[in-house]
C-alpha positions as CSV (number, residue, x, y, z in Angstrom):
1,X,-2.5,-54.7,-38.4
2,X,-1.9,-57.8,-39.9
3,X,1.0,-60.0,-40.2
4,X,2.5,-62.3,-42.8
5,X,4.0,-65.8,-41.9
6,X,7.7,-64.8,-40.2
7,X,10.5,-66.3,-43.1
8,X,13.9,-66.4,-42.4
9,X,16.2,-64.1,-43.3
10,X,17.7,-64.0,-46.6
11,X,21.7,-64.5,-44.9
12,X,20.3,-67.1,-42.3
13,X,20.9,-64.5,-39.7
14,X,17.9,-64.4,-37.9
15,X,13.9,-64.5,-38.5
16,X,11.7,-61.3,-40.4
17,X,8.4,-60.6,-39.5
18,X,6.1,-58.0,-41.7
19,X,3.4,-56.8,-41.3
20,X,0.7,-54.3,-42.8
21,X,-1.7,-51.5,-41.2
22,X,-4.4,-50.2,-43.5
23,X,-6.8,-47.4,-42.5
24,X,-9.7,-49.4,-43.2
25,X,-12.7,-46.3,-41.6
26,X,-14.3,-43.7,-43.9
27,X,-11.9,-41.0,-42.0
28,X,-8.4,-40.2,-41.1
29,X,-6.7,-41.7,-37.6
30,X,-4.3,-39.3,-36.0
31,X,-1.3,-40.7,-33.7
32,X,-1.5,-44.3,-35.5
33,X,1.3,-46.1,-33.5
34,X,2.1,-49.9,-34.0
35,X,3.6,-51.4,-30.6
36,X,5.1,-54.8,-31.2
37,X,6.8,-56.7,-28.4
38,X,9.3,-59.8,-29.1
39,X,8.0,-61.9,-26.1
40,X,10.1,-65.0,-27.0
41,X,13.4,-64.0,-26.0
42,X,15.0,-63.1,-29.2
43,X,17.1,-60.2,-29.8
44,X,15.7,-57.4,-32.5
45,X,18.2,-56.9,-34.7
46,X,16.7,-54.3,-36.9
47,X,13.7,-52.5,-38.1
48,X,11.9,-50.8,-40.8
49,X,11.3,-46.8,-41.0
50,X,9.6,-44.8,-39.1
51,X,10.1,-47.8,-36.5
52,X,12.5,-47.6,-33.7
53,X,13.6,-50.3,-31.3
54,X,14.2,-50.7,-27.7
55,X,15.6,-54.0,-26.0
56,X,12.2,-55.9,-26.9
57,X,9.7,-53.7,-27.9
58,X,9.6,-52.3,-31.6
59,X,7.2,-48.6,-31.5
60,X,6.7,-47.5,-35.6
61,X,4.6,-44.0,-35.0
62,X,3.0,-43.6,-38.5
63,X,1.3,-40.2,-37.3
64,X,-1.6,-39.3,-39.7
65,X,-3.4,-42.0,-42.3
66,X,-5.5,-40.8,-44.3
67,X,-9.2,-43.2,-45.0
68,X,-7.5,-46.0,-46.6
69,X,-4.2,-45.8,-46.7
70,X,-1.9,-48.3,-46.6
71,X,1.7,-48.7,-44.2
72,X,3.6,-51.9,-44.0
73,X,6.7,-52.4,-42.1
74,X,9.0,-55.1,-41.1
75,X,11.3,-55.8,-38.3
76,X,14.1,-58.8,-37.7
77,X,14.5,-61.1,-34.8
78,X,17.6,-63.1,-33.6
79,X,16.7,-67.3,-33.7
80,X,15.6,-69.7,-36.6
81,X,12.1,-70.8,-37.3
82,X,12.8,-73.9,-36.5
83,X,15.5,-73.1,-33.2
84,X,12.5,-72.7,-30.5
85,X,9.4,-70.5,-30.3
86,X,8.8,-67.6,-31.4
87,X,6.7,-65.1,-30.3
88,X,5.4,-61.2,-31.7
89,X,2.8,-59.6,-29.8
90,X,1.5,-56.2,-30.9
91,X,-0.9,-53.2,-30.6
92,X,-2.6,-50.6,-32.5
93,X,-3.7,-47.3,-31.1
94,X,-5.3,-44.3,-32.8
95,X,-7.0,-41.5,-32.7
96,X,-10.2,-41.3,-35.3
97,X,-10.9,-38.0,-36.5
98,X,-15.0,-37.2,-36.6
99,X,-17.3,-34.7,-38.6
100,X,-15.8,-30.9,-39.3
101,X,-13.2,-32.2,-37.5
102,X,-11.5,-34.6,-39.5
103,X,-10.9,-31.6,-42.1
104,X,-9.3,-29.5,-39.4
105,X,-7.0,-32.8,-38.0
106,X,-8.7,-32.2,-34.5
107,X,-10.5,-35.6,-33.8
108,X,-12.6,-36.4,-30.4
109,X,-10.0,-39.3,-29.2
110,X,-11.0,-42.8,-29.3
111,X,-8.8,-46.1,-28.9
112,X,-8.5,-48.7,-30.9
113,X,-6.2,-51.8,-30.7
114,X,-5.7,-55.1,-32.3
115,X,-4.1,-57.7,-30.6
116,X,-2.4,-58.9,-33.9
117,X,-1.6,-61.9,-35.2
């Protein structure tokens, strides 16, 4: 997961942050979710598809992603960029699918996470 530099929104409204996963292994992940959690105080005012948001925390569940693909998202904070701090943490967690397995969709589990950027 990697993010772009936050910009202000186009109304003045309030900050966006994107952001983009890619699927860089030679296999699919199952259960990719991308946990991103406005630590600064700042209200989330809205977010990009598949992502839903709750009081701080943004959760965008991307299910399967095939080797290489590609997912980017966004989401939009309350403040300025130039109003106080501003803070995103975030998280990556997947599944890897191995071997036979990966054509059947029935990986051994692994974690992996990110701590973003």
């Amino acid at each position: 997961m990697v993010f772009g530099r936050p910009e202000p929104a186009p109304d003045g409204s309030g900050v966006i942050w994107r952001w983009t996963v890619v699927n860089e292994g030679s296999r699919p992940a199952d259960d990719v979710v991308a946990t991103q959690k406005v630590t600064s105080g700042h209200k989330i005012l809205g977010t990009s598809k598949p992502c839903t948001a709750d009081h701080e925390t943004v959760v965008c569940r991307y299910e399967t992603m095939g080797a290489g693909d590609k997912r980017t998202g966004w989401l939009k904070t309350s403040g300025s960029l130039t109003g106080g701090p501003l803070r995103l943490d975030a998280r990556m967690t997947w599944r890897e699918q191995r071997g036979e397995e990966a054509a059947s969709h029935a990986g051994a589990e692994t974690q992996g996470r990110h701590p973003g950027h």
